[in-house]
ZAFI-211809 format. One line per 8 residues: number of its first residue (from 1); their letters; for each residue x, y, z of C-alpha. Coordinates in steps of 0.5 Angstrom, whole numbers, plus 2048, in hexadecimal, padded with zeros to 3 digits. Layout:
<rs>
NUM	A	X Y Z; ...
</rs>
This chain:
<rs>
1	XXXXXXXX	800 800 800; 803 807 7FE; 805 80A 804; 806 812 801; 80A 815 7FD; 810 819 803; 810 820 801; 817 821 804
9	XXXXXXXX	81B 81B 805; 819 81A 80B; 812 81C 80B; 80B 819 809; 806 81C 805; 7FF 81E 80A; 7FB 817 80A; 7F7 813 80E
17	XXXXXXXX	7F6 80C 80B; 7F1 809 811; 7ED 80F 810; 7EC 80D 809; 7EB 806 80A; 7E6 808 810; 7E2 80C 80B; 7E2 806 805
25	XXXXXXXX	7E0 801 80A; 7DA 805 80C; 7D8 806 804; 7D8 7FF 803; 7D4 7FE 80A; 7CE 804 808; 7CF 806 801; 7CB 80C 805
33	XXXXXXXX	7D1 80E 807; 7D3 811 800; 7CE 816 800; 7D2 819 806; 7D9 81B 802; 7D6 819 7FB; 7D6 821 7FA; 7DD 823 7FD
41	XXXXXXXX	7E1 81D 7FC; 7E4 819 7F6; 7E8 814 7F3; 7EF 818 7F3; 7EE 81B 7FB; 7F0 814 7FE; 7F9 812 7FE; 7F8 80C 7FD
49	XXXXXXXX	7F7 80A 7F6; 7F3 805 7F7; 7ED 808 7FB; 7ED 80D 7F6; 7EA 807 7F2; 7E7 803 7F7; 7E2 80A 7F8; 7E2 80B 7F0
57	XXXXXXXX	7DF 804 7EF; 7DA 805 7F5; 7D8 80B 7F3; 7D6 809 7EC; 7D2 803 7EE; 7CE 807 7F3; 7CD 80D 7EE; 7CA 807 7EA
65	XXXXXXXX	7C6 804 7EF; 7CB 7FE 7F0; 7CC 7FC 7F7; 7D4 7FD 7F9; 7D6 7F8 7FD; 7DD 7F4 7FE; 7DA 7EE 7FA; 7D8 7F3 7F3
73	XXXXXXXX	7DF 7F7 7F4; 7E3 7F1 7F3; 7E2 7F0 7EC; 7E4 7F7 7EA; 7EA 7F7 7ED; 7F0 7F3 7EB; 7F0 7EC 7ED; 7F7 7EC 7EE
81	XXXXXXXX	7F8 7F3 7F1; 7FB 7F1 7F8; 7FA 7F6 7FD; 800 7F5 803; 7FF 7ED 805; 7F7 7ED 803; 7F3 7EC 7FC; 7EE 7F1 7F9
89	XXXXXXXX	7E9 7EC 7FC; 7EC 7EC 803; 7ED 7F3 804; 7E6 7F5 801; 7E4 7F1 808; 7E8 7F4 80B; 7E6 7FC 80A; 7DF 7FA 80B
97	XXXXXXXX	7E1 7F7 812; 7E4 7FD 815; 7DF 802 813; 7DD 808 815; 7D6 809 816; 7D2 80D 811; 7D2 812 816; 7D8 814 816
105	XXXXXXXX	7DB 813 80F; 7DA 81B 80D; 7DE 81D 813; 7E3 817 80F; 7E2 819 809; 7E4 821 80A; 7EA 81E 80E; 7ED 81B 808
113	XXXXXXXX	7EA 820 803; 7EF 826 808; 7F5 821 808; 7F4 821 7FF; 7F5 829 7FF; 7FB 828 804; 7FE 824 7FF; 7FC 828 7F9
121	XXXXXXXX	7FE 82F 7FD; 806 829 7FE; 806 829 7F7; 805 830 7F5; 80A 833 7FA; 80F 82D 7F7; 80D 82F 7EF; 80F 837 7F2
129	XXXXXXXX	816 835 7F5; 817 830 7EF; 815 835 7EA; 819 83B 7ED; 81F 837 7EC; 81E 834 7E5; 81A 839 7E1; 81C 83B 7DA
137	XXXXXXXX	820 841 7D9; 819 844 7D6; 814 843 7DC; 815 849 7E0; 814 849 7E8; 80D 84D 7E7; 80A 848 7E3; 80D 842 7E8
145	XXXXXXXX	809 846 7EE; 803 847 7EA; 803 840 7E8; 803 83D 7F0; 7FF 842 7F1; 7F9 840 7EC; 7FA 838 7EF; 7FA 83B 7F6
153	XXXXXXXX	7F3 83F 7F6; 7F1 839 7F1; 7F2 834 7F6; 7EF 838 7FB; 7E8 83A 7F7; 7E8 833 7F6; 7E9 832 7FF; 7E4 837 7FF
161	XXXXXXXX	7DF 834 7FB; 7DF 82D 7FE; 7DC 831 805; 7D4 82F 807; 7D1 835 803; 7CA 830 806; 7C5 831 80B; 7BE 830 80E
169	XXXXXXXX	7B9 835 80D; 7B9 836 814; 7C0 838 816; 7C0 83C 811; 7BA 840 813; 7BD 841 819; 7C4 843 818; 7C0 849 814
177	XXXXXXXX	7BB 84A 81A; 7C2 84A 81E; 7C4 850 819; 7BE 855 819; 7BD 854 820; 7C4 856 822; 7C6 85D 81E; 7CD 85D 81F
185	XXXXXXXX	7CE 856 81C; 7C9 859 816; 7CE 85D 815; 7D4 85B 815; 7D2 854 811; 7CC 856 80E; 7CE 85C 809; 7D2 862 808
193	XXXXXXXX	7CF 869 806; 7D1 86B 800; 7D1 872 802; 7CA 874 7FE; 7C3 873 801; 7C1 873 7FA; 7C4 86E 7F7; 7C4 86A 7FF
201	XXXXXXXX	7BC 86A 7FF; 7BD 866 7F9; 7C1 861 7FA; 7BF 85F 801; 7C4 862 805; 7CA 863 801; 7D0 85F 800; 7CF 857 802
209	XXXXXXXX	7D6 853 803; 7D7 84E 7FE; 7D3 852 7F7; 7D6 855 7F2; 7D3 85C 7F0; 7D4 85E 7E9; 7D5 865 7E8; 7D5 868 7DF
217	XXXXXXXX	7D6 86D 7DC; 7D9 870 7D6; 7DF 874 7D6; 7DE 87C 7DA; 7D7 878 7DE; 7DA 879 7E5; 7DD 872 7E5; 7E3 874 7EA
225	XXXXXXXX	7DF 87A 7ED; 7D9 875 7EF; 7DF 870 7F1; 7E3 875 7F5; 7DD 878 7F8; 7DA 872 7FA; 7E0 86F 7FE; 7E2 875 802
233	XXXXXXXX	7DB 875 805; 7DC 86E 807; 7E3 86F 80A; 7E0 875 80E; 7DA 871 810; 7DF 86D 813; 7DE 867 80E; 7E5 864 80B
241	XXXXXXXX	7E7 865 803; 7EB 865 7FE; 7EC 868 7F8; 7EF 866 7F2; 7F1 86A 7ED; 7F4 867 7E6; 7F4 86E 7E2; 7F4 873 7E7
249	XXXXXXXX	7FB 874 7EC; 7FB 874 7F2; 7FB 87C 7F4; 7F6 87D 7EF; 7F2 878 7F2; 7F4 87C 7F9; 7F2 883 7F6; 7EA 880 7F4
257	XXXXXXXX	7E9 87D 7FB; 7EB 884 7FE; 7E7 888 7F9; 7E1 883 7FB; 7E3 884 803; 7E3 88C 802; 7DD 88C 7FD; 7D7 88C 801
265	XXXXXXXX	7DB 891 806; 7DB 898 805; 7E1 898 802; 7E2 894 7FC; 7E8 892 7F7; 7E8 88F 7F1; 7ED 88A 7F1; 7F1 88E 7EB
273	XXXXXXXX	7F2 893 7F0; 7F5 88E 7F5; 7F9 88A 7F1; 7FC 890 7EE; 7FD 895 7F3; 7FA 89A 7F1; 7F6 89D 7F6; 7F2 8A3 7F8
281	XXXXXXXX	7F2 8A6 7FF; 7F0 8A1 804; 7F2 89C 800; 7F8 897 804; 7F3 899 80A; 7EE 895 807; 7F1 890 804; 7F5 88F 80B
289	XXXXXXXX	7EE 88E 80E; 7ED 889 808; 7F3 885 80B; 7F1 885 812; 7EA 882 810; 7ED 87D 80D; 7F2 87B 811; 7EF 876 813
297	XXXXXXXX	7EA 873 80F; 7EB 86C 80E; 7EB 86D 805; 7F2 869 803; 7F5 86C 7FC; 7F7 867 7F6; 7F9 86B 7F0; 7FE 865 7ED
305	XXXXXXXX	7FD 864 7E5; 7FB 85E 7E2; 7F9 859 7E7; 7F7 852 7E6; 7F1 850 7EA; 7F4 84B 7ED; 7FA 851 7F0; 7F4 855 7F1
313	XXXXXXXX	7F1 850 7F6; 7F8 84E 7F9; 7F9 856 7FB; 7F1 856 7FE; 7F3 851 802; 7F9 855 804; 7F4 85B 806; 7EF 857 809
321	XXXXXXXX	7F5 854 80E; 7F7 85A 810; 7F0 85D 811; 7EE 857 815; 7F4 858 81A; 7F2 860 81A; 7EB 85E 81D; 7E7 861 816
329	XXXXXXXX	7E5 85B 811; 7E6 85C 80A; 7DF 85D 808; 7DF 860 800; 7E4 85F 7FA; 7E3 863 7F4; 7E8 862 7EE; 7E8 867 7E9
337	XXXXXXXX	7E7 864 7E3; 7E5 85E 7E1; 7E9 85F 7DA; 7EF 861 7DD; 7F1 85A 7E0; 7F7 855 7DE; 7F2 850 7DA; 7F5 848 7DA
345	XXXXXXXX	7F7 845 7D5; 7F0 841 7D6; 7ED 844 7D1; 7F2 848 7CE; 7F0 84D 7C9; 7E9 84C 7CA; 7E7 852 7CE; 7DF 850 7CE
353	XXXXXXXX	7E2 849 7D2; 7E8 84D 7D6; 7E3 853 7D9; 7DE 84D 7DB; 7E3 848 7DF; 7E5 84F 7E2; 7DF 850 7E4; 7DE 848 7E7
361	XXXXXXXX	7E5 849 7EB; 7E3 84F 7ED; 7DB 84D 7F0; 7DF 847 7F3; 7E5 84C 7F6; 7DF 84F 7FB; 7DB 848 7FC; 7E2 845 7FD
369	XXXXXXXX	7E5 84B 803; 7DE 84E 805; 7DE 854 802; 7DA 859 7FE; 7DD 85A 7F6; 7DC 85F 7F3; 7DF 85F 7EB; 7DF 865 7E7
377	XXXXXXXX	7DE 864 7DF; 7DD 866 7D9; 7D8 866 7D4; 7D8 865 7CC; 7D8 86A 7C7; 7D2 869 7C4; 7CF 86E 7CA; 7D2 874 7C6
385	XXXXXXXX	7CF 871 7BF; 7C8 872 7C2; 7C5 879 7C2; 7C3 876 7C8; 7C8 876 7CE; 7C6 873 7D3; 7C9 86C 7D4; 7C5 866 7D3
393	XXXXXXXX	7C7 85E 7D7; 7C8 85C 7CF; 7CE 861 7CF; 7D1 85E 7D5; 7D0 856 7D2; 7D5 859 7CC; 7DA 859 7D1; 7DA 852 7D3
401	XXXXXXXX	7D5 84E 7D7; 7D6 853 7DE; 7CE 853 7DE; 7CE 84B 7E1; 7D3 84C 7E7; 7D1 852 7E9; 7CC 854 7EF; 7CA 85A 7ED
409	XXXXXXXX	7CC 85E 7E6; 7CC 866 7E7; 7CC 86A 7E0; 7CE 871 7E1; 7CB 877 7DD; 7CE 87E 7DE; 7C9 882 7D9; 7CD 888 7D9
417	XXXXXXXX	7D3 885 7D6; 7CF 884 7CF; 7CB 88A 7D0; 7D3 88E 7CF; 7D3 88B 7C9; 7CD 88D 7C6; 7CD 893 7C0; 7C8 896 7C4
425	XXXXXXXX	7CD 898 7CA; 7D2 899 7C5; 7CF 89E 7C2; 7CD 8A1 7C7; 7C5 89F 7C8; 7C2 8A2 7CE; 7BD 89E 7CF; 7C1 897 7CE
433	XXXXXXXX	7C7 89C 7D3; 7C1 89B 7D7; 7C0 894 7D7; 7C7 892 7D9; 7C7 897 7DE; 7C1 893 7E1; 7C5 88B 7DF; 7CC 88D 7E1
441	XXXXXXXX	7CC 88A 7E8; 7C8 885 7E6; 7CB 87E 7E6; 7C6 877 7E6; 7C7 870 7E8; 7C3 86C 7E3; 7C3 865 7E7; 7C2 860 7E2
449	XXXXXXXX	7C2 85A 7E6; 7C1 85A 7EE; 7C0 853 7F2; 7BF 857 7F8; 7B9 85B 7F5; 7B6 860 7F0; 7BA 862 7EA; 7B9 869 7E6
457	XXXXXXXX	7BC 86F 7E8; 7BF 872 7EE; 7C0 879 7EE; 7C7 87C 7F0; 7CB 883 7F0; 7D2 884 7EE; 7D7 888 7EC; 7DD 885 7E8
465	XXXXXXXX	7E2 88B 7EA; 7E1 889 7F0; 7E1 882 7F1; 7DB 883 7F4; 7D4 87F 7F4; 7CE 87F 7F8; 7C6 87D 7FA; 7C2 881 7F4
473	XX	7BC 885 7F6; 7B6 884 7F1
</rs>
């Protein structure tokens, strides 16, 4: 019988051949006892080779409605196979004598499956020594991290997705009841407040950890102004979150999330004025103020340029730790934008499939780490052949299959921005002067697609030079 690989010369690979023999024992009994693992556990999962068979044989006779038993395996095994001093036969009766009880086999079979990532997490920490020293001259160090890095979170979301996701109606009933009656746990596991009650009406509450909010827009539609806005409301409600910027730099991101802090103050900034310094009388007061305020907002800053999902998750789960040790959990990501992010060569140089399996890694981030993501996109350019402006669903589809992973899809509509175009304003028109007199902070959040509640418009205000967005009156 194989007794493991060593991992170093004087080390076993994790496992544990009793408890695999136990489980097989209890399948042979009470074929009942695979509906306990069967969700969870496959062949591959156990160390010793020949219980990967056995499981793999037992599990297709009873998913045929055959009886799995020592007497039916024997036939499908080799008749000469000897397994330490025992034939097939013997050691089928074996296994069956030293059952465990049906009752305990999940308990067994999550033993066996954990022992399985170890090894595979053995073998990947092995390829990474192995690789780093023999890697042809054309493999950078980067691409050999991301490598590792891409099988490290695959193997974690596939750990991840092997956690009970069941229950009885009845617990979970409870544990909701347990929620609405105790606020302070409503608000920290339930949701987040985006910052705009209009928009929070509209989505039960705001930002729900483990959802992934599409944000879209064409260029000049507020996408970073709502994504600044919306981030720094959180941190200065005391809600972690993390920005990460992929077009615009750091200061420059800095510089919006000031002008939004002075915005609703008495003394408003554009960021352009704080980003170059050219400041009237009070200015350095003022945006001293705006550093005292944000001091301690818990809003982390990430303007690192052509990132991976991959790398964007392993730099969240950085933050997250650090916020987590800090007392503030991570609440909300935003990533700006969608179109930006290093694609894999999955599906290289098809951009439908690329921006889907972004979206895909991205709802699966925050169902993953228990956050809140808010991704930031772009949408076609069919808009701007329409004499109509206003987006539709169908323009975000252009860019990829987003819609499907998303839990809520926003589209985003600045009235003004066209209306400056039109020949009217252009030629000076007082009556067309006056309608985008009347638009010009107007800026609306279609909601295309809602799980958590109604779709349509929600009214907003903005003012782009000042990175500023707030609740619209109507």
């Amino acid at each position: 019988m194989n007794q493991g690989q060593p991992g170093t010369a004087s080390r076993l690979l994790p496992q544990n051949i009793d408890v695999e023999q136990a489980l097989l024992g209890a399948i042979l009994l009470n074929n009942k006892a695979l509906d306990r693992v069967a969700g969870f556990l496959e062949p591959e999962h156990f160390a010793e080779p020949v219980h990967g068979q056995v499981f793999d044989i037992a599990t297709k006779l009873i998913r045929s409605d055959r009886v799995a038993s020592p007497v039916t395996l024997k036939s499908f095994l080799p008749p000469d196979l000897a397994i330490g001093d025992l034939n097939v036969p013997q050691y089928l009766a074996r296994l069956a004598a030293e059952a465990t009880t049906i009752i305990n086999a999940e308990d067994y079979g999550r033993a066996i499956y954990d022992l399985a990532v170890r090894r595979s997490l053995i073998k990947i920490g092995e390829d990474v020594v192995n690789i780093a020293y023999d890697a042809p001259v054309d493999m950078t160090a980067r691409s050999q991290i991301e490598d590792a890095e891409a099988r490290l979170l695959q193997l974690l979301s596939g750990s991840a997705t092997r956690e009970r996701t069941d229950a009885a109606i009845g617990d979970i009933a409870d544990r909701i009841v347990q929620n609405v009656e105790n606020e302070d746990a409503a608000s920290r596991d339930v949701c987040t407040p985006t910052g705009f009650n209009n928009l929070d009406r509209r989505i039960s509450g705001g930002y729900r950890p483990g959802r992934l909010y599409v944000i879209a827009g064409r260029p000049g539609m507020g996408k970073s102004v709502f994504g600044v806005a919306s981030s720094r409301r959180v941190a200065r409600k005391g809600g972690g979150a993390a920005f990460y910027s992929l077009e615009l730099d750091q200061m420059e991101i800095g510089a919006r999330v000031m002008a939004s802090e002075l915005s609703m103050s008495s003394r408003p900034m554009t960021y352009a004025e704080i980003l170059t310094g050219n400041l009237e009388s009070g200015g350095y007061e003022n945006i001293r103020w705006a550093r005292d305020n944000l001091a301690a907002a818990p809003l982390h800053i990430d303007a690192a340029g052509g990132l991976s999902m991959h790398e964007i998750e392993s730099r969240v789960r950085i933050v997250k730790d650090r916020f987590e040790r800090a007392g503030t959990p991570l609440r909300v990501v935003y990533i700006d934008y969608l179109g930006l992010i290093k694609a894999t060569d999955r599906y290289k140089g098809n951009k439908v499939h690329e921006m889907g399996e972004m979206a895909l890694h991205a709802k699966t981030m925050a169902k993953r780490l228990g956050i809140a993501v808010v991704l930031l996109a772009q949408l076609s350019r069919s808009v701007e052949q329409r004499d109509v402006k206003r987006p539709f669903m169908s323009d975000l589809r252009d860019s990829g299959n987003i819609e499907e992973h998303a839990d809520v899809v926003g589209l985003l509509y600045r009235p003004a921005y066209y209306l400056a175009q039109d020949a009217r304003v252009k030629a000076g028109d007082p009556e067309a002067m006056q309608e985008l007199a009347d638009c010009q902070n107007t800026l609306d959040l279609d909601l295309g697609k809602n799980r958590l509640g109604p779709t349509g418009n929600v009214p907003l205000w903005c003012d782009v030079s000042l990175s500023a967005v707030s609740d619209r009156q109507m």
